[in-house]
Structures are given as structure tokens and as C-alpha cells.
LOBA-849645 format. One record per residue (C-alpha): residue in one letter; residue number from 1; x, y, z. Coordinates in steps of 0.2 Angstrom, whole numbers, always signed. Example, Ala and Ser with C-alpha at 12.3 -4.5 7.8 and 13.67 -1.06 7.14 Angstrom:
REC A 1 +62 -22 +39 $
REC S 2 +68 -5 +36 $
This chain:
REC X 1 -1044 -1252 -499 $
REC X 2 -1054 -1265 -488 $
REC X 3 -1071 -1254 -486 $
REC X 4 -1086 -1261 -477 $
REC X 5 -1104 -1253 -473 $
REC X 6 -1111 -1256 -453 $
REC X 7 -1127 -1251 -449 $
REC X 8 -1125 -1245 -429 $
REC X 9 -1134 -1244 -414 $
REC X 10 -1149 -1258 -420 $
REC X 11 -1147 -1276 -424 $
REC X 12 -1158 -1274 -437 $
REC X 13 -1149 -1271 -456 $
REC X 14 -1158 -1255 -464 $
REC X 15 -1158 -1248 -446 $
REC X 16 -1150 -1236 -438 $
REC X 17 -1137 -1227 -442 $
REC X 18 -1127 -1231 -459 $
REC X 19 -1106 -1228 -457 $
REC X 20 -1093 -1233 -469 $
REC X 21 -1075 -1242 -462 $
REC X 22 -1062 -1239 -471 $
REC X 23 -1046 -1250 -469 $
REC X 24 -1030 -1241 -478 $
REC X 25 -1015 -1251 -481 $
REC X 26 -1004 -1235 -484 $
REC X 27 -1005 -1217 -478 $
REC X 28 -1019 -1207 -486 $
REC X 29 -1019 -1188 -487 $
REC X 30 -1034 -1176 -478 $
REC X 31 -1040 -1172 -496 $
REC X 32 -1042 -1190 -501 $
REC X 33 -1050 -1196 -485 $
REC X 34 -1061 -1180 -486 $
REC X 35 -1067 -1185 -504 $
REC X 36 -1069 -1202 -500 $
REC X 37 -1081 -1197 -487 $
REC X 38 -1092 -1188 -499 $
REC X 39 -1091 -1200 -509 $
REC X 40 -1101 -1212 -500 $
REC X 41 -1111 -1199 -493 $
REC X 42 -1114 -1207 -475 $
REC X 43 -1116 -1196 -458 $
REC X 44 -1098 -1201 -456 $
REC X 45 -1082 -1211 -465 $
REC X 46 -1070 -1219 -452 $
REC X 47 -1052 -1223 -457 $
REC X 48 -1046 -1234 -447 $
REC X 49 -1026 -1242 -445 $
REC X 50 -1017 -1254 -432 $
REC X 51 -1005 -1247 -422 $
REC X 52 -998 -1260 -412 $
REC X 53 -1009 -1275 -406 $
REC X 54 -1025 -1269 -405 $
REC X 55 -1023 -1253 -404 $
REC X 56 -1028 -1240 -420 $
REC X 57 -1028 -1222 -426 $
REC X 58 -1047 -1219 -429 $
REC X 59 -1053 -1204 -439 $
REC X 60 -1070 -1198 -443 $
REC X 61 -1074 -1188 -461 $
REC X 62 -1094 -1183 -463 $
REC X 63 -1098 -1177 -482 $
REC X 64 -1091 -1160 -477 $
REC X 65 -1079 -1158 -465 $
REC X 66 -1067 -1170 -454 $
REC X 67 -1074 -1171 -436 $
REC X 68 -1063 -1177 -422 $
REC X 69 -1075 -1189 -412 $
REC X 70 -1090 -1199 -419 $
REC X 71 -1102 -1214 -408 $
REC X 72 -1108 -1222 -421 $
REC X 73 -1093 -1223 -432 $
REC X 74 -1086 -1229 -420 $
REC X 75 -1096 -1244 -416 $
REC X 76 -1095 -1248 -434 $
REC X 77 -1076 -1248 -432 $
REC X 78 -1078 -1259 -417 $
REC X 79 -1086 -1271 -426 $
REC X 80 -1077 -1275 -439 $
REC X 81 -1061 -1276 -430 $
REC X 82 -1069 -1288 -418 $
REC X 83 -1077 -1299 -431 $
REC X 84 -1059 -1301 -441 $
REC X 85 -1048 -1303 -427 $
REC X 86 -1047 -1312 -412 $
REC X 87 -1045 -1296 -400 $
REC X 88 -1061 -1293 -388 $
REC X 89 -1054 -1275 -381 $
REC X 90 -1046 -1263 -395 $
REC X 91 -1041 -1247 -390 $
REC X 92 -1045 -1231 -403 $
REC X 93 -1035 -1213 -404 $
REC X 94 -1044 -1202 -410 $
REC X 95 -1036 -1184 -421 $
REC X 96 -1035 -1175 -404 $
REC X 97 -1024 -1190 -395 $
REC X 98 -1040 -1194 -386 $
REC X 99 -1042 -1213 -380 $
REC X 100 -1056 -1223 -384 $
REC X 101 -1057 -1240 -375 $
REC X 102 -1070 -1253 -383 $
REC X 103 -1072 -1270 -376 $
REC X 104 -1086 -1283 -383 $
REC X 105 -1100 -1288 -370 $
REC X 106 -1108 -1303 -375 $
REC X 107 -1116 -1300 -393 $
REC X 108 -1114 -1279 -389 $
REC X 109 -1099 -1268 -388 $
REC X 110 -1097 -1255 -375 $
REC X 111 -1087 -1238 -377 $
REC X 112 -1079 -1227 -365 $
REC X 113 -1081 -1209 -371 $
REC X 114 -1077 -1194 -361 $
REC X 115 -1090 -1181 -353 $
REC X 116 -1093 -1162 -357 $
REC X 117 -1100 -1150 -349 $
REC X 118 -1113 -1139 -356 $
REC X 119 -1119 -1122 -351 $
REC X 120 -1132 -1106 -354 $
REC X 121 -1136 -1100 -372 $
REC X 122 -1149 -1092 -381 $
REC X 123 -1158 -1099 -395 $
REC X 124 -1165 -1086 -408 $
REC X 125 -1182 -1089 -414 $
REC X 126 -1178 -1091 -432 $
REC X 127 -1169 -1108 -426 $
REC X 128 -1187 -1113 -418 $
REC X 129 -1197 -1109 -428 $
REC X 130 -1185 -1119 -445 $
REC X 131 -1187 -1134 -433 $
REC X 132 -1204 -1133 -430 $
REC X 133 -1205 -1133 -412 $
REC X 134 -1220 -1125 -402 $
REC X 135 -1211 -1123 -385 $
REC X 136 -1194 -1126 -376 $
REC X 137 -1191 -1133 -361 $
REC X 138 -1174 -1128 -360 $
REC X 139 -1160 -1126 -369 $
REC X 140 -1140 -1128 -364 $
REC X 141 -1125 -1127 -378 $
REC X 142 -1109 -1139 -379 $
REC X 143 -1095 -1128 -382 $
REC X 144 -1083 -1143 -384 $
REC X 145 -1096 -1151 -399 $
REC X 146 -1103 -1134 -405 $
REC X 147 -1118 -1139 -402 $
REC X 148 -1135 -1133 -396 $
REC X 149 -1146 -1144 -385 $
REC X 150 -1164 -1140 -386 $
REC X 151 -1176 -1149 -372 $
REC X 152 -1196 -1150 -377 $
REC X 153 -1210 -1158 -366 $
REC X 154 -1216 -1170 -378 $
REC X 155 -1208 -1184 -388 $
REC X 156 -1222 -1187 -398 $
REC X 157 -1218 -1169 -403 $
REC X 158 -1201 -1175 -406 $
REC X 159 -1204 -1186 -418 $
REC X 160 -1214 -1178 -428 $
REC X 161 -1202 -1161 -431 $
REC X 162 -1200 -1159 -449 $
REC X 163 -1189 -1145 -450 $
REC X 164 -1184 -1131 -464 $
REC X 165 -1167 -1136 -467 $
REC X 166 -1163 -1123 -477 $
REC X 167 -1171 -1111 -466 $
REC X 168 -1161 -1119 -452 $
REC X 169 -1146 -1118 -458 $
REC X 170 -1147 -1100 -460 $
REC X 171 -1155 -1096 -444 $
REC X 172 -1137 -1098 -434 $
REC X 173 -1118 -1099 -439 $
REC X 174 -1102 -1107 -430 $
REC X 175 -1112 -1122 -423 $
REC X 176 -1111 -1140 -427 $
REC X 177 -1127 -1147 -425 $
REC X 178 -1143 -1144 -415 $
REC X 179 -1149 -1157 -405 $
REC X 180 -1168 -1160 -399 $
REC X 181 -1171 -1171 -386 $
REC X 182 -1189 -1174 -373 $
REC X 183 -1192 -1186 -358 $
REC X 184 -1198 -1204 -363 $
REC X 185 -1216 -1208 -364 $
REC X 186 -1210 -1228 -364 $
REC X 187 -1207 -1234 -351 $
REC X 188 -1192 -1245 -360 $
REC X 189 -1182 -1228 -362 $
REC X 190 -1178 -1212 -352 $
REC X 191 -1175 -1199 -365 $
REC X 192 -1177 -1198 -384 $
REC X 193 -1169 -1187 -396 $
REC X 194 -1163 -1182 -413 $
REC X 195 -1149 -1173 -423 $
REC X 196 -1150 -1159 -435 $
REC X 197 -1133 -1154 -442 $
REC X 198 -1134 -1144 -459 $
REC X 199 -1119 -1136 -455 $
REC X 200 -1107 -1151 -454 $
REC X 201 -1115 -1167 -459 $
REC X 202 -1130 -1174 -466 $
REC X 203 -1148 -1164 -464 $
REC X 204 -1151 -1177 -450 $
REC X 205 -1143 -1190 -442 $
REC X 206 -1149 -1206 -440 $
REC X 207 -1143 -1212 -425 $
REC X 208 -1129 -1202 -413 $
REC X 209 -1118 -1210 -400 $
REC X 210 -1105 -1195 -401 $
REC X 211 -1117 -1182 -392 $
REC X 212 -1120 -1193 -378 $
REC X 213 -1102 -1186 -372 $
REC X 214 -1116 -1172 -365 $
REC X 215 -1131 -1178 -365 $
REC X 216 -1132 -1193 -355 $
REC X 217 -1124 -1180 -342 $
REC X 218 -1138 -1169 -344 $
REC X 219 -1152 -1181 -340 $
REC X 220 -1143 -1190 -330 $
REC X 221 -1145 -1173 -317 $
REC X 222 -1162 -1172 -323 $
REC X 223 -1167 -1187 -319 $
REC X 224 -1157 -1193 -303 $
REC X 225 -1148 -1207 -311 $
REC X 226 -1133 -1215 -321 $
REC X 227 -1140 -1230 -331 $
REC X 228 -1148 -1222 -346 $
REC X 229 -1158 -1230 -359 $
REC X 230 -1160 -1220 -375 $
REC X 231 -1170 -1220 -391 $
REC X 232 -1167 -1210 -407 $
REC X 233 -1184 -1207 -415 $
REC X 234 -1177 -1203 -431 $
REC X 235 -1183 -1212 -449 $
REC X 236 -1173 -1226 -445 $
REC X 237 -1172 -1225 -426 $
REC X 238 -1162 -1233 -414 $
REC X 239 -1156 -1237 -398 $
REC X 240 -1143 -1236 -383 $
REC X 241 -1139 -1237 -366 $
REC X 242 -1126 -1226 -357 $
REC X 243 -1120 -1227 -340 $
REC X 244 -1112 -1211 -332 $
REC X 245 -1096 -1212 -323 $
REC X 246 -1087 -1198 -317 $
REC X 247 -1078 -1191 -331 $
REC X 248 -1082 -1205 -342 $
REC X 249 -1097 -1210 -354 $
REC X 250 -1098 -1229 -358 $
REC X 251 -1111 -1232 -373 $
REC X 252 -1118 -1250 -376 $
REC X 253 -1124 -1255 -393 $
REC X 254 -1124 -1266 -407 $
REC X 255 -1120 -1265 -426 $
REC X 256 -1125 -1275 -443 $
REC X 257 -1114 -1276 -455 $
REC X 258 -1124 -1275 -472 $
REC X 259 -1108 -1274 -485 $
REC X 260 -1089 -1277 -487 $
REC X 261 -1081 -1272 -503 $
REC X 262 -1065 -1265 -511 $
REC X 263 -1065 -1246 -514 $
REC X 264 -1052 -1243 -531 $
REC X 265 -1040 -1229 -524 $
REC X 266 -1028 -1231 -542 $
């Protein structure tokens, strides 16, 4: 099986966020895709197969658990698609029969997501104080990701979290993820955030496009507008843009391809 490794959202290899493409040439069962996946050990696996023309089934695996959207997979995907064929818009569908419409943009591609809403929660102190935080802003839940959106004041803050994981993980159940985010103090960005998810992935991750389905809505109300520019301030880092439009998310990035390969199936 045609397998390659694309580091996203950077156009530095080493950066960003690490996702494996897998191209199957026949039918592969959950169980299989599931322990390829942990196999590799990435944030997230995509299996990805032409439909007709360019348009593909896209489905995302993490070490643990099969998830049904993924940014930064994705974008990986994208990439390797545009760089072996001669397409320059692909369409994906995702496990839920949601549409994914990608197009190249000069040496970037852009993504059209959809939006989520988020609403009210409580966050109990056990989860604050496994991630280390001194004092929250505010804090809103994705019911669509399962995931918990923690605002702090500071992104220097941010960056410096070095959370409990174990304690984290047991400080909550049912959820996804949790996802930390603070205003920029650059004045090349807007917002900066990062991606805890124990419960479903990796301890971090890296670099996340899929939870800009809420969260470039979130500060775009905060912050009056709909261009966004976003910087993950995780070991790796990295970096996006977003644009809000109605019921739509489009995510602009780029990816590096660091490996292609040949995983041995039989």
C-alpha cells in the first residue's frame, strides 16, 4: 500500500504536524485501518480512495479511535493528491457524507470545513489545575467535536503549559480533547492555541486544522472579523489562516512531504 509521511501546516520538514496518507488499492476492514493507525503512531492516519475524477472517500484513524473529521490529515491528503495528479480542486467525503472541497492556491491549499457552534460548560478544577492554568478567561464546549475550549489571557502562558496528562485524562470523561487557546501578543497572528487530547489521540497535538470548525468562529466574534491568522504554539508549532464565511470555514496552509514508502499489508 502506497504510504507517504506530510508534515502539515508549515513549509518546514520536522514541523508541524506529522500525518500518514495511506493509498489502499483494495477495500480495507475498520480493524486493519484501526491497526495501521497505531501502528504508525501519528495524531491521525488518512485512508484515502478515488471515487470518480477527483473526488475520494477520506477517512481519519488516530492511534485509538477512528474520528470522522481531521485539518491537518487532510491537508496531507491534499497534497499528495495534487502532487501525483494533474487535478488542482479535489473533493473529499468524509465517514459522515460530509463534503470537503480543496483547491490549490498558489504553493498553499485551501479547505472548506464546516462551522459549529459551541455553547456554556463548566470545567472542573481537577482539569485546570492537570493543565497547569492559573486563570480562565472563559470557557465554551463543542458538542459536535466533544471538545472543551478553554480561553486564558496570556499566550506566553499558553506556551508554557506542561500538563499532568495522566491527571488530565482522569479529571473528565466523554470528551475528545480540550483545547487551550489566548489572544496573540504578535502582531502576525490573532489567536494562539493548543490541543490536548488523551482521551482520543495523542497527549498533544502538534498542529490542529479540524478544531478551527469552532474556533475560528469563536474569535472571530471576539474579535470583529473574518480573516484570521493562527499560530499553534506547540513543540513543533505552526501555522494557518481561516477565513469565516457563513456556515463554512475555509483553512489555508501548506504541507512537506518528508517520506513515501510501501507499507507490506500480506
Amino acid at each position: 500500500m502506497k504510504t507517504y509521511f506530510v508534515d502539515s501546516f508549515t513549509n518546514e520538514k520536522f514541523k508541524g504536524n506529522p500525518a500518514a496518507v495511506c493509498l489502499p488499492e483494495d477495500e480495507l476492514d475498520v480493524a486493519t485501518m484501526q491497526s495501521i493507525a497505531t501502528e504508525i503512531g501519528f495524531s491521525e492516519t488518512a485512508f484515502i480512495k478515488q471515487i470518480t475524477d477527483n473526488t475520494y472517500s477520506i477517512r481519519f484513524f488516530t492511534p485509538k479511535i477512528e474520528i470522522p473529521l481531521c485539518g491537518h490529515a487532510t491537508l496531507a491528503s491534499s497534497k499528495i493528491i495534487f502532487n501525483t495528479t494533474s487535478f488542482d480542486s479535489i473533493k473529499f467525503i468524509n465517514c459522515e457524507n460530509v463534503e470537503l472541497l480543496i483547491e490549490k492556491v498558489k504553493n498553499k491549499i485551501k479547505m472548506q470545513f464546516p462551522v459549529y457552534d459551541t455553547i456554556e460548560t463548566t470545567v472542573p478544577q481537577k482539569m485546570i489545575d492537570a493543565l497547569g492554568i492559573s486563570e480562565i478567561a472563559n470557557k465554551r464546549y463543542s458538542p459536535k467535536n466533544k471538545i472543551i475550549l478553554i480561553e486564558i489571557e496570556s499566550a506566553m502562558e499558553l506556551a508554557n503549559l506542561k500538563p499532568d496528562f495522566t491527571a488530565l485524562l482522569n479529571s473528565y470523561t466523554g470528551i475528545n480533547g480540550v483545547l487551550v487557546t489566548a489572544i496573540s501578543d504578535s502582531k502576525n497572528f490573532d489567536f494562539h492555541y493548543r490541543y490536548f487530547w488523551p482521551w482520543a489521540g495523542t497527549n498533544e497535538d502538534p498542529v490542529t486544522g479540524g478544531i478551527q470548525t469552532f474556533l475560528t468562529k469563536y474569535w472571530a466574534t471576539k474579535l470583529n472579523k473574518t480573516k484570521l491568522n493562527a499560530y499553534q504554539s506547540s513543540v513543533r508549532t505552526g501555522t494557518m489562516s481561516t477565513e469565516l464565511l457563513q456556515d463554512n470555514v475555509f483553512i489555508l496552509g501548506e504541507a512537506v512531504t518528508v517520506l513515501e514508502g510501501e507499507f507490506i499489508l500480506k
